[in-house]
PAZAGU-815560 format. One line per field, with one value per residue (C-alpha): residue number from 1; chain; x, y, z. Coordinates in steps of 0.05 Angstrom, whole numbers. Example, Ala and Ser with C-alpha at 12.3 -4.5 7.8 and 13.67 -1.06 7.14 Angstrom:
BEGIN
k	c(1:2)
c	c(A:A)
east	c(246:273)
north	c(-90:-21)
up	c(156:143)
//
This chain:
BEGIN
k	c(1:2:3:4:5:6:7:8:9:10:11:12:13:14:15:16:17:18:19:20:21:22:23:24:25:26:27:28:29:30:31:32:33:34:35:36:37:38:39:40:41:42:43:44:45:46:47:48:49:50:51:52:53:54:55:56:57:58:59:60:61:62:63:64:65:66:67:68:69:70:71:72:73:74:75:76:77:78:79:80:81:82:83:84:85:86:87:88:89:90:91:92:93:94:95:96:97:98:99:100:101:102:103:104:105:106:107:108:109:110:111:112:113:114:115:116:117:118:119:120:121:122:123:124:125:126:127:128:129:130:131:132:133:134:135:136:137:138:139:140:141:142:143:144:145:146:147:148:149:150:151:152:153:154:155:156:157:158:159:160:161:162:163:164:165:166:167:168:169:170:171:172:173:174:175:176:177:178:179:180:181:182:183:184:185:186:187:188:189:190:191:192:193:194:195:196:197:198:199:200:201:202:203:204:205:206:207:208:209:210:211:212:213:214:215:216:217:218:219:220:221:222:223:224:225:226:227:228:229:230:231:232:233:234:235:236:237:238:239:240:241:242:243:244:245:246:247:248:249:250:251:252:253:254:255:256:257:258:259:260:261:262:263:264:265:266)
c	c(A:A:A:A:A:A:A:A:A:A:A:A:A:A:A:A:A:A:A:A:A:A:A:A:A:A:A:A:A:A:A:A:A:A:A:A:A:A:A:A:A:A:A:A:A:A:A:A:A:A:A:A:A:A:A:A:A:A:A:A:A:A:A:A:A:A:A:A:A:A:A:A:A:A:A:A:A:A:A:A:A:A:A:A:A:A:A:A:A:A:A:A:A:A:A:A:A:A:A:A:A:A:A:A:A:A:A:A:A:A:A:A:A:A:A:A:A:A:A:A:A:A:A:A:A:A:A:A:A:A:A:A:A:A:A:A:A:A:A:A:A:A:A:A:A:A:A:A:A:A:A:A:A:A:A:A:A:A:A:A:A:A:A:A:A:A:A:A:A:A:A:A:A:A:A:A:A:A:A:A:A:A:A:A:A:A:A:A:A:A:A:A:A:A:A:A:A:A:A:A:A:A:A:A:A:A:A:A:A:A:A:A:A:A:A:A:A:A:A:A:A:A:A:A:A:A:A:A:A:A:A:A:A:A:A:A:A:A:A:A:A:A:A:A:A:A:A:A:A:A:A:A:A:A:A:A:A:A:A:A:A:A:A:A:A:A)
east	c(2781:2736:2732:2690:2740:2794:2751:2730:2799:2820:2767:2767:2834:2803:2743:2717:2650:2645:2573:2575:2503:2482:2446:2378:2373:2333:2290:2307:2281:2326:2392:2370:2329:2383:2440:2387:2387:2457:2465:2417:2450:2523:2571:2628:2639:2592:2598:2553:2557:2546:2503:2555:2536:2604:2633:2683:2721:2651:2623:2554:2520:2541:2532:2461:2445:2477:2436:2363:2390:2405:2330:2303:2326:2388:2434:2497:2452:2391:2437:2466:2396:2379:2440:2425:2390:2446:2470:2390:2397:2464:2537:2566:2628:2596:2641:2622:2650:2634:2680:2722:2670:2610:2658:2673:2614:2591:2651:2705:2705:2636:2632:2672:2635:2575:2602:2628:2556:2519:2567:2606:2675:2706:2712:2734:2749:2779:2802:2829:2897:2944:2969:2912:2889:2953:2947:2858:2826:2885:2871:2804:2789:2838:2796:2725:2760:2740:2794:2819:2817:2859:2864:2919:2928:2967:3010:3013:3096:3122:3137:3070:3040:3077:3061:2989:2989:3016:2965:2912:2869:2841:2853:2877:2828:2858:2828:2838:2840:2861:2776:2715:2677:2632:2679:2664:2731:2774:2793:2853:2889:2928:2922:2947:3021:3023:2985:3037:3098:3044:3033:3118:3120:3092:3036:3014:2932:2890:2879:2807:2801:2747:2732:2706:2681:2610:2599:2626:2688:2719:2701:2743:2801:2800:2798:2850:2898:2884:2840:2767:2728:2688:2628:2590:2562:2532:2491:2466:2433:2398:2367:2351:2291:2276:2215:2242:2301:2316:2305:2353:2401:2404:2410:2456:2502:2500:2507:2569:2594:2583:2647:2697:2764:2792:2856:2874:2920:2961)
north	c(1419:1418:1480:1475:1524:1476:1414:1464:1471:1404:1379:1442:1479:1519:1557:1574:1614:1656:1705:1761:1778:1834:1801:1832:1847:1863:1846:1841:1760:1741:1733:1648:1650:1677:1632:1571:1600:1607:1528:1507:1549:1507:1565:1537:1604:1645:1709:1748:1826:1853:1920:1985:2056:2070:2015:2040:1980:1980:2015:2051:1987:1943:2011:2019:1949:1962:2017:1986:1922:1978:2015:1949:1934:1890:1888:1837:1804:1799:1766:1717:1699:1689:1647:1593:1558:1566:1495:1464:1493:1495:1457:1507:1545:1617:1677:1742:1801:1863:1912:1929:1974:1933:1864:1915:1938:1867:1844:1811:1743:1742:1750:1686:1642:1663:1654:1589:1563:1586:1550:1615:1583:1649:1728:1786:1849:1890:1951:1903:1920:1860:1868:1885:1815:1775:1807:1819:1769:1720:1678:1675:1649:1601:1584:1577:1549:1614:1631:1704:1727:1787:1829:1846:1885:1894:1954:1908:1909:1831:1821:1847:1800:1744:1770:1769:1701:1680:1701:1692:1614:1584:1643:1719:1764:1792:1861:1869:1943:1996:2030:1998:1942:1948:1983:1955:1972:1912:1892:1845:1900:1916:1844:1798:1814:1824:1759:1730:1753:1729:1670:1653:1678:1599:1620:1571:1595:1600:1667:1684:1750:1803:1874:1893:1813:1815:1765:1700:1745:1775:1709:1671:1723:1718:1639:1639:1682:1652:1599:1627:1696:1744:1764:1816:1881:1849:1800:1853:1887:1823:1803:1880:1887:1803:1772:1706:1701:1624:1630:1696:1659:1599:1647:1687:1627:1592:1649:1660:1582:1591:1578:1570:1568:1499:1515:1487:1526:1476)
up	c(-691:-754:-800:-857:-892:-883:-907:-968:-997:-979:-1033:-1081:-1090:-1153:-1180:-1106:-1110:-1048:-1051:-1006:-973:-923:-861:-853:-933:-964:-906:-833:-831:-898:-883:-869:-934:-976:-946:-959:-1032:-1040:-1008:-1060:-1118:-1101:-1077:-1040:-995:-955:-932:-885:-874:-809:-821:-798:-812:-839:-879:-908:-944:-980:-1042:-1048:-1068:-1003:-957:-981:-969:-899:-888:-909:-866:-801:-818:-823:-741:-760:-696:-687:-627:-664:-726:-682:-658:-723:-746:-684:-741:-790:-792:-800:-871:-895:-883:-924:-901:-872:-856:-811:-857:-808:-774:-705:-675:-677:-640:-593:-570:-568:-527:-559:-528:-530:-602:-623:-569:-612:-674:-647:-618:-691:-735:-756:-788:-801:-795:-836:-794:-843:-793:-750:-743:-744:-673:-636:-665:-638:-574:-571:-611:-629:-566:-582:-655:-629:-567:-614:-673:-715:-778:-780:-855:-871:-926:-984:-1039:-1104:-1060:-1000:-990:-992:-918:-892:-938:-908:-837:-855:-889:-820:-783:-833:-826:-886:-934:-955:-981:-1053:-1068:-1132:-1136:-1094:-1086:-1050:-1073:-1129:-1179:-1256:-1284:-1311:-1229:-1259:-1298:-1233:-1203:-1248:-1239:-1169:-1152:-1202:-1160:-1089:-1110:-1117:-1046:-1031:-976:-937:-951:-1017:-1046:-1072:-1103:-1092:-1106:-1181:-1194:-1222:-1280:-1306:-1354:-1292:-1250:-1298:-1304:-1223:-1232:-1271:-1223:-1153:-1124:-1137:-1125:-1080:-1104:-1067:-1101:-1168:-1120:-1075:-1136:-1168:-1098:-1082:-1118:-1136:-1114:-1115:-1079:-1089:-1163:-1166:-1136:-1175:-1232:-1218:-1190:-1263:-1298:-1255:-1265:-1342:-1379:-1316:-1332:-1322:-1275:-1207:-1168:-1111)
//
């Protein structure tokens, strides 16, 4: 069946833009307007948060947008409801970022047939352990054609990583430190050797990079290391406070693009 991920990477195998965005931020009827920003800006990647009171792969910047998105009456139904129009706007590649709890309560099965019937192409449950995915959800994102994305990082042990590029669909999640997301210290200091010895492990997905990635120096550095990067908390503070979404965007985006390095990773 037809991913967009999979059609992504089997046109662009470097330099991947991915924008992380809170649904329901900065207010509760955004989350279209800001993907139709981030489709006009050119990012290859979407990724959509799913408000949780207690994100805890997250950093204060992402958990206060969570927060204003929960205050401002974002619920997974009401974002669902809202993403029905997803594909009028945008053929981009979207991914659900959100965590165990809030699938749960929705019902699991339920969940992918709804990510299935808005478009969704992928999910990120980061507390989702890896068996209670091959033996909860695994049937599932097969069923609605939804890629599991899992995450590793520079301590992740060779043979987990392995396991989780098995069970991971269209790409593994690099963090590139071992903190939350937002973090401004160099992210590649601890990275760039361990992706080194990942990437002669010969995984069968691409590797973008995120955690610590907030302007074009550490985009490039990420570039230059795996397939392209996560960006998440540096966005989430120039559309915070902007009064022009679109024009943030497009911005931000080429200020991002500025001076990427020229590598393709196979």
């Amino acid at each position: 069946m037809h991913n967009r991920i999979d059609k992504l990477f089997k046109t662009k195998a470097s330099n991947i833009v991915s924008i992380y965005t809170t649904a329901g931020f900065p207010k509760l009827n955004d989350t279209l307007s800001v993907i139709k920003a981030l489709d006009k800006a050119e990012v290859d990647l979407i990724e959509v948060g799913i408000p949780f009171s207690d994100p805890l792969a997250d950093g204060e910047t992402i958990q206060k947008s969570s927060t204003i998105a929960l205050e401002n009456g974002m619920t997974l139904k009401l974002l669902f409801e809202q993403l029905k129009n997803l594909r009028e706007i945008s053929e981009k590649p979207v991914i659900l970022m959100g965590y165990l709890n809030s699938v749960l309560q929705y019902g699991i099965e339920e969940f992918y047939k709804q990510c299935n019937v808005c478009g969704i192409d992928g999910i990120i449950l980061p507390d989702l352990p890896l068996g209670e995915f091959e033996k909860s959800h695994k049937q599932f994102t097969d069923k609605y054609n939804i890629h599991a994305v899992f995450l590793i990082s520079p301590l992740t042990d060779k043979k987990r990583i392995v396991q989780i590029d098995k069970l991971s669909k269209g790409f593994v999640y690099l963090v590139s430190s071992n903190s939350t997301t937002g973090k401004t210290q160099d992210p590649m200091k601890a990275t760039e050797q361990s992706i080194k010895e990942i990437t002669k492990l010969k995984l069968k997905n691409k590797i973008l990079i995120g955690f610590g990635i907030n302007n074009a120096k550490t985009f490039n550095q990420a570039c230059s290391l795996a397939n392209g990067a996560i960006i998440g908390s540096e966005y989430i503070r120039r559309i915070s406070n902007s009064t022009n979404i679109e024009k943030t965007t497009i911005e931000f985006i080429k200020e991002i693009k500025t001076g990427i390095y020229d590598h393709s990773i196979k």
